[in-house]
C-alpha positions, 0 to 999 in steps of 0.5 A: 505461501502468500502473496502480494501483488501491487499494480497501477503505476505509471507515469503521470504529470504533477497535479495529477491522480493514480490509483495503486491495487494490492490484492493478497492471495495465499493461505492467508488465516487474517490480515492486521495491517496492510500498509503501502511503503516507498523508495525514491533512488537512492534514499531509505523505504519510507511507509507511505499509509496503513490501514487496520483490519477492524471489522467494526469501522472502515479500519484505522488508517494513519499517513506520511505527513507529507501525503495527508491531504492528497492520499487515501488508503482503502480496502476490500476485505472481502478481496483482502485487497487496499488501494491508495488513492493519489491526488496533487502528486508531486514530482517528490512522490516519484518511487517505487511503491510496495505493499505491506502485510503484517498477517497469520498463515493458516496454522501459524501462530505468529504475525509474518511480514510480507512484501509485493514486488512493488510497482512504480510510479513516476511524477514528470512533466 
């Protein structure tokens, strides 16, 4: 069982920052990816940012064009955790946030896809 579990939402005025947690748990063998998606109302989840698990660099990590700039996406090996750092957000950055992972269970072969229960984040004056 694995899980993902997101936190640091809320509510916060244009121009402003937050950061967003997502700490994996389970019986976990290896991460490829972690990624962060969102979803406004009533439009499509959208991926957000990615970064890679590569042991050798601080991982490759690629970005919504409309959030390069102002976003960043790290991470915590050690604690199989990612953060993204929000900058400038826009009212248009108001969805709801999910996490991503693309990672092998102990035992299992194959790559599984699995997703935090999101946490929100609200841009409003």
């Amino acid at each position: 069982q694995v899980q993902l579990v997101e936190s640091g939402g809320g509510l916060v005025q244009p121009g402003g920052s937050l950061r967003l947690s997502c700490a994996a748990s389970g019986n976990i063998f290896r991460i490829n990816v972690m990624s962060w998606y969102r979803q406004a109302p009533g439009k499509e989840r959208e991926l957000v940012a990615s970064i890679t698990n590569d042991s050798n660099t601080d991982g490759n990590t690629k970005y919504q064009d409309s959030v390069k700039g102002r976003f960043t996406i790290s991470r915590n090996n050690a604690e199989k955790t990612i953060f993204l750092q929000m900058s400038s957000l826009k009212p248009e950055d108001t969805a709801v946030y999910y996490c991503n992972a693309q990672l092998r269970e102990i035992g299992v072969w194959r790559l599984e896809n699995y997703w935090g229960k999101g946490t929100l984040v609200t841009v409003s004056s």
